[in-house]
N, CA and C of each residue as an Amber inpcrd file, in Angstrom:
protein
   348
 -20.8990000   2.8110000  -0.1320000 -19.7810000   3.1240000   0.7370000
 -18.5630000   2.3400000   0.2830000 -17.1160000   2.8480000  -0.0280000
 -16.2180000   2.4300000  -0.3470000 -15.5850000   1.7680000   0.8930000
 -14.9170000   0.5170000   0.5610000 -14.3070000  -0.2770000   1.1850000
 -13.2520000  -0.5930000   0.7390000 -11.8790000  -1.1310000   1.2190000
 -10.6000000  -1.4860000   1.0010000  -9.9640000  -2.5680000   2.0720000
  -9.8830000  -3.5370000   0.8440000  -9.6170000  -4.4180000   1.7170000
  -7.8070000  -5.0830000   1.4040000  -7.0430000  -4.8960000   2.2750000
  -5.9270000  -5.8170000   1.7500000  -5.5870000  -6.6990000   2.5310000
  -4.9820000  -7.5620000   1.1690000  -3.7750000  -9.2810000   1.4010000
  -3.1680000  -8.9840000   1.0270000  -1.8760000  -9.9320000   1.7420000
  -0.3430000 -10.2590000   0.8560000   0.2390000 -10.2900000   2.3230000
  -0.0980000  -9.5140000   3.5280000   1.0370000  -9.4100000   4.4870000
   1.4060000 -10.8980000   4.8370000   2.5530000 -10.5040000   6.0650000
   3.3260000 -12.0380000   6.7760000   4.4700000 -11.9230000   7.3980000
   4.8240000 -12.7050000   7.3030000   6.5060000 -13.1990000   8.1950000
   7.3160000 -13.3050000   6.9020000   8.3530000 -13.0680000   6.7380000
   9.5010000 -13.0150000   5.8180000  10.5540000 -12.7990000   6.2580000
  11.6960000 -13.1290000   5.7120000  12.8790000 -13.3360000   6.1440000
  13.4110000 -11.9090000   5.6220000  14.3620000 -11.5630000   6.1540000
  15.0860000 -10.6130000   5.4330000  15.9900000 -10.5650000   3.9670000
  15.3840000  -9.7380000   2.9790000  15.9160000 -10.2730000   1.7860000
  14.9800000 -10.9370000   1.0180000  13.3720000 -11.4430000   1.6630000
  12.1730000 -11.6250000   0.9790000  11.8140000 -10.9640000   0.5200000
  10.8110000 -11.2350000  -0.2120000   9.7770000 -10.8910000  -1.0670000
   8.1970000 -10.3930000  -0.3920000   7.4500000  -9.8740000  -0.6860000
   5.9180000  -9.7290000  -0.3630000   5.5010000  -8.9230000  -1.1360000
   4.0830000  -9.3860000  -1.9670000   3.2370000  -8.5390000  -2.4280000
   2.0850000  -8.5810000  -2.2140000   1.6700000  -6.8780000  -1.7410000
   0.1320000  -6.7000000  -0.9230000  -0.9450000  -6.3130000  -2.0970000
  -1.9100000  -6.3380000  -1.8380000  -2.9160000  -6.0080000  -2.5750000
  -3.8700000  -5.4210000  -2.2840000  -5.1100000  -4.6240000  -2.4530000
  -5.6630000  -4.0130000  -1.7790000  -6.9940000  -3.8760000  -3.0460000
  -8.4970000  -4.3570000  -2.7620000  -9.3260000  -4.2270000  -3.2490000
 -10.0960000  -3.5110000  -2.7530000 -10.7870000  -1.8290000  -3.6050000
 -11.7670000  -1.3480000  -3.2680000 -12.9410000  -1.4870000  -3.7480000
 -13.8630000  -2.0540000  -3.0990000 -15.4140000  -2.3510000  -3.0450000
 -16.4640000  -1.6070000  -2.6130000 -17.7760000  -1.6520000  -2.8420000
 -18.7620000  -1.1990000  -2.6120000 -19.3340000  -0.0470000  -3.1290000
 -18.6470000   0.4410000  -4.5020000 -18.7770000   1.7040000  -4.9250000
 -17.9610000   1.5850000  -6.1460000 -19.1380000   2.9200000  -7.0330000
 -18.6310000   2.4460000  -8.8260000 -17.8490000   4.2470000  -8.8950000
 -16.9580000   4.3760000  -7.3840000 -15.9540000   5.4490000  -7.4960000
 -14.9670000   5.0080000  -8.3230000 -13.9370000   6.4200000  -9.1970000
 -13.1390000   5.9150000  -9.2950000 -12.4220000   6.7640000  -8.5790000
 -10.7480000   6.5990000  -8.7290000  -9.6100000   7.3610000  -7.8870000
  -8.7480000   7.8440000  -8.4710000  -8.3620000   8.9290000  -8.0200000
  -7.5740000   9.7620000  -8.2880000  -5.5420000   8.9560000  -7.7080000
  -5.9900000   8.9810000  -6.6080000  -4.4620000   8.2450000  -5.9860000
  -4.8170000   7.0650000  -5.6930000  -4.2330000   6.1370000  -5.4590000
  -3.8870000   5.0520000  -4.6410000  -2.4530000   4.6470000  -4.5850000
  -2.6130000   4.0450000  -3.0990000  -0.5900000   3.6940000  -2.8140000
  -0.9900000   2.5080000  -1.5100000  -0.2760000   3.2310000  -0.6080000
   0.1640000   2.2360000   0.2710000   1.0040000   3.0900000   1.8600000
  -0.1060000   3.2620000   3.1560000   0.9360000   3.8600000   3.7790000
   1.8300000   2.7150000   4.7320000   2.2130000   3.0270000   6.0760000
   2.7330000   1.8070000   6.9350000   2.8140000   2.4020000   8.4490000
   2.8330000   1.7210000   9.3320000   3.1490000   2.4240000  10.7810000
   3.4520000   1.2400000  11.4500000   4.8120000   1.5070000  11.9870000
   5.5290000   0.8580000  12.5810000   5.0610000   1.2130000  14.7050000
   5.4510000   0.4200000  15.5750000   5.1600000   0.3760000  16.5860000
   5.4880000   2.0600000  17.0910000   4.6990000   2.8020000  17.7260000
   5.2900000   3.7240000  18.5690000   5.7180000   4.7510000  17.3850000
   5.5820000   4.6300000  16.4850000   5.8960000   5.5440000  14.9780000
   4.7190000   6.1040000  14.3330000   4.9190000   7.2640000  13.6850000
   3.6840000   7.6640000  12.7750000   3.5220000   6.8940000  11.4840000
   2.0280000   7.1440000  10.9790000   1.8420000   6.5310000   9.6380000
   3.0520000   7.3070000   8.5240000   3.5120000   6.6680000   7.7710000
   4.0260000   7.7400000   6.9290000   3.8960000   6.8380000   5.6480000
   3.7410000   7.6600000   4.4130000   3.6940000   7.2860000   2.8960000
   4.5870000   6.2700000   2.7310000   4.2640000   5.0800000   1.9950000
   5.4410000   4.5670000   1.7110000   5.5480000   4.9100000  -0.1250000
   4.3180000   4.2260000  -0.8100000   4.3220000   4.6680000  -2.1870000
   2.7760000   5.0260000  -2.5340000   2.8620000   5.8260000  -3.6710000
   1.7280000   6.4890000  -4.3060000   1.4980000   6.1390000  -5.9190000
   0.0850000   6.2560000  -6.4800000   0.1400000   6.0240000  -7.7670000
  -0.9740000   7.1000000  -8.3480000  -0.8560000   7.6980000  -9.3860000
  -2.3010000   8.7020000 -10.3750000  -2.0450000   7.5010000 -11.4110000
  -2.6630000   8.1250000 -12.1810000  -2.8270000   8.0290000 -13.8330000
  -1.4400000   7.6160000 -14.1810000  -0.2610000   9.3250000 -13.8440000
   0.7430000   8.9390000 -14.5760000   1.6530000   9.3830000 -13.6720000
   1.5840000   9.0940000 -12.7900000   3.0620000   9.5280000 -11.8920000
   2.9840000   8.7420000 -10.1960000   4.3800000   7.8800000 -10.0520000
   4.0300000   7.2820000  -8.9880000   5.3880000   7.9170000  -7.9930000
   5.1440000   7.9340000  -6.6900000   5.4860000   8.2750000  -5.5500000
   6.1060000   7.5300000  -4.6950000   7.7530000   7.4800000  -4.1460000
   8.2470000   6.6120000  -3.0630000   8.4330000   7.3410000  -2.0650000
   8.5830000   7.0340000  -0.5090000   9.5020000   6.8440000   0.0910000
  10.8020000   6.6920000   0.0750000  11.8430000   7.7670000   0.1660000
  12.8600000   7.1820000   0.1030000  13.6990000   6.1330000   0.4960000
  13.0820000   5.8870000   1.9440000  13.4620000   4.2800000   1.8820000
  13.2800000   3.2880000   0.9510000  12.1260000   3.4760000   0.3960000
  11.9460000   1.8950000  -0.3600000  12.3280000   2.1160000  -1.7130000
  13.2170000   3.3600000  -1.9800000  13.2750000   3.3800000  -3.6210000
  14.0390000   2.5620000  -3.9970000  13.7800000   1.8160000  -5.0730000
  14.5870000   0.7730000  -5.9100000  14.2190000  -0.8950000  -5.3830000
  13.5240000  -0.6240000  -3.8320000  12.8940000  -2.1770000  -3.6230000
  11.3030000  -1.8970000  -3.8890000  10.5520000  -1.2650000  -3.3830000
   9.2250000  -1.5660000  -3.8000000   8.4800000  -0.8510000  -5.1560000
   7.4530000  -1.4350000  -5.4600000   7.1620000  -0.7590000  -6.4050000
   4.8980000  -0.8780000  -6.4190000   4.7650000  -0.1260000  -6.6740000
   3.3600000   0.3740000  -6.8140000   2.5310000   0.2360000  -8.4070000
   1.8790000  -0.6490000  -7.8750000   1.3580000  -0.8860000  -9.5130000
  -0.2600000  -1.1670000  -9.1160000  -1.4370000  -0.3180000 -10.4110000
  -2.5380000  -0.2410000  -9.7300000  -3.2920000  -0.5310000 -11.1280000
  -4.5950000  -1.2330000 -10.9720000  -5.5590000  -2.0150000 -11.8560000
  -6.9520000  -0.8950000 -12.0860000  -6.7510000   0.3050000 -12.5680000
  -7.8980000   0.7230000 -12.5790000  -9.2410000   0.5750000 -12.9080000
  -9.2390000  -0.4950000 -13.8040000 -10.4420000  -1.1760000 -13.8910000
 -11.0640000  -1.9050000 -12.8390000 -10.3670000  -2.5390000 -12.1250000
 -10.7650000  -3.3230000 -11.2070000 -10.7780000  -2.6490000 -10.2710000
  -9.9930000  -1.0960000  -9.6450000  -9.8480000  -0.5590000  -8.4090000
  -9.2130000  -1.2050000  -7.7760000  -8.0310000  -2.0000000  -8.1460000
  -7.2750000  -2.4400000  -7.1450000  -5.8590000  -1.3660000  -7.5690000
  -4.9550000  -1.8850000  -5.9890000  -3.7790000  -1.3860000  -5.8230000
  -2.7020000  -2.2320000  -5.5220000  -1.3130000  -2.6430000  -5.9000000
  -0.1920000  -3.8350000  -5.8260000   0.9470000  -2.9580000  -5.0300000
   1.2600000  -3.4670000  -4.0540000   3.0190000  -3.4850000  -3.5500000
   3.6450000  -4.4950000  -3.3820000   4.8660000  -4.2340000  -4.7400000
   5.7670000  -5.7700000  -4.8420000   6.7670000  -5.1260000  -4.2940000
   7.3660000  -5.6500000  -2.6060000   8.2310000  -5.3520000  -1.9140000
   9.3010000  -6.4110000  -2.0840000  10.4950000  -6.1970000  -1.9410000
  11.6540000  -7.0630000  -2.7970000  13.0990000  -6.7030000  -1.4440000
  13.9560000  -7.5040000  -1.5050000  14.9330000  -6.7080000  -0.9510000
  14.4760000  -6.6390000   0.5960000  13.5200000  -7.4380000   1.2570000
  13.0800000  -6.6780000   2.5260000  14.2650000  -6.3380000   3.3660000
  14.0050000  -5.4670000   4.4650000  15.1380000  -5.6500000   5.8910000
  13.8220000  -5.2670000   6.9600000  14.3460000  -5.6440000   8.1890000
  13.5450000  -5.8290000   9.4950000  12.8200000  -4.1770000   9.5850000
  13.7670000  -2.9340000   9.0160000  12.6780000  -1.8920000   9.7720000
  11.5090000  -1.4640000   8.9200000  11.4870000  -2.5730000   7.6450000
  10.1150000  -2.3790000   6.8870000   8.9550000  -2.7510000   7.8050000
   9.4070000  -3.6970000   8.9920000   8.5110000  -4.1950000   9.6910000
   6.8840000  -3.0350000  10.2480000   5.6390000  -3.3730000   9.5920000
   5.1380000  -2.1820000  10.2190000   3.3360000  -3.1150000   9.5430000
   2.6480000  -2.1690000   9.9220000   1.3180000  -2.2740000   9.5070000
   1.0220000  -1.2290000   8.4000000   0.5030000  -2.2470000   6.9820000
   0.4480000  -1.7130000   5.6480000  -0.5410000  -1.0970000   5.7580000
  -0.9650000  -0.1060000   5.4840000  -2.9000000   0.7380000   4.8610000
  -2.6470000   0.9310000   3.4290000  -3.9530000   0.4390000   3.2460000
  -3.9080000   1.2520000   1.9920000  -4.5860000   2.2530000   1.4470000
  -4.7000000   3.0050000   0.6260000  -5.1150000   4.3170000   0.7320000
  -5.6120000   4.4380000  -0.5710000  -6.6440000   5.6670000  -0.8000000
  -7.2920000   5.7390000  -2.2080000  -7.8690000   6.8320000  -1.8540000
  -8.1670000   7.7510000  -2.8800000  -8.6360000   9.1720000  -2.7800000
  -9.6720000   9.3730000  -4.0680000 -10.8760000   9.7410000  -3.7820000
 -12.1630000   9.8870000  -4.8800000 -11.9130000  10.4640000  -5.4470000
 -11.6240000  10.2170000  -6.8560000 -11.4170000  11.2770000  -7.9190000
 -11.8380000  12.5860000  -8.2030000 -13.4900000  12.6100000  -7.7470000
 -14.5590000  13.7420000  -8.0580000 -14.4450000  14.1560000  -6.8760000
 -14.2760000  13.9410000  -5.3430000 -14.7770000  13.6740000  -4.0520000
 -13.8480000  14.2790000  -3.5460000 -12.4930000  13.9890000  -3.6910000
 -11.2490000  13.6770000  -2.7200000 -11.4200000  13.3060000  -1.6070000
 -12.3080000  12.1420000  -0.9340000 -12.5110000  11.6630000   0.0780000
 -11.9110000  10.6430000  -0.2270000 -11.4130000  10.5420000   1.5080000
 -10.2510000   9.6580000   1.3930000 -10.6580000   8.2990000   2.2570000
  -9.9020000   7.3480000   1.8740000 -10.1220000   6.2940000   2.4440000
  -8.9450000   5.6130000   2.8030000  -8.9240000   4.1530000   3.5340000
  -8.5900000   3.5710000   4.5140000  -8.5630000   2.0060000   4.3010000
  -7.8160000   1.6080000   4.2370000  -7.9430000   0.3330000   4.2700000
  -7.8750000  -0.3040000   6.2610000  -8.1820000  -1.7330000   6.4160000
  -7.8980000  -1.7060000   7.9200000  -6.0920000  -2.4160000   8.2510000
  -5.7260000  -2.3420000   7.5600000  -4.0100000  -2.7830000   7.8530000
  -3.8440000  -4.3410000   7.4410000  -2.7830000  -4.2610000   6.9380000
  -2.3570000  -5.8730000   6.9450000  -1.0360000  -5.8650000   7.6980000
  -0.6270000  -6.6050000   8.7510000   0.8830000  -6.7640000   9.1970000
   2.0760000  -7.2900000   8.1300000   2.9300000  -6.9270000   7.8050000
   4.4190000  -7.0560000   7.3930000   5.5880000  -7.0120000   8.5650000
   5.8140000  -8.3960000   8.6570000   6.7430000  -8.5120000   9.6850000
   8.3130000  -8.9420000   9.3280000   9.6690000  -8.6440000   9.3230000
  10.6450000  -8.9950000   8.7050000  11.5330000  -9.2080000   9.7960000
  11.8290000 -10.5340000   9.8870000  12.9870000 -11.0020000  10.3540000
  14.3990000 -11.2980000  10.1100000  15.2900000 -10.4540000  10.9190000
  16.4920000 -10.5170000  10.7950000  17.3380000 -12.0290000  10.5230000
């Protein structure tokens, strides 16, 4: 059974830095996508960034501050968020999709909190 686990969230100032990480375990799957979604209070989940093989995916909010970088050997997934402001504020998932499978998975959230 695949598992996903991420670090990196926190408190940051506005104009910080944070980078999350996200390790999938328990399974010699590999993936087709991995990214990163977010959900803010009272808001839906929505995409923030995506990664394949060879083509990665923003949000237009975060284009030009975050960026998506992924370890396929290891099955991990990176968001180096740069530039923060307060309405990044939200709960990170991270996400991964079975290559052979397309079953999707879930990470359980890490908080990103940004103060004005």
């Amino acid at each position: 059974q695949v598992r996903l686990v991420e670090s990196g969230g926190g408190l940051v100032q506005a104009g910080g830095s944070l980078r999350l990480s996200c390790s999938a375990s328990g399974s010699r799957s590999s993936f087709s996508n991995m990214g990163w979604y977010r959900q803010a209070p009272g808001k839906e989940r929505e995409l923030v960034a995506t990664i394949t093989r060879d083509f990665t995916n923003y949000a237009d909010s975060v284009k030009g501050r975050f960026f998506v970088s992924r370890d396929s050997n290891k099955n991990m997934v990176f968001l180096q968020m740069n530039s923060l402001k307060p309405e990044d504020t939200a709960v990170y998932f991270c996400y991964a999709q079975g290559r052979f499978t397309n079953v999707e998975y879930w990470g359980q959230g890490t908080q990103v909190t940004v103060s004005s």
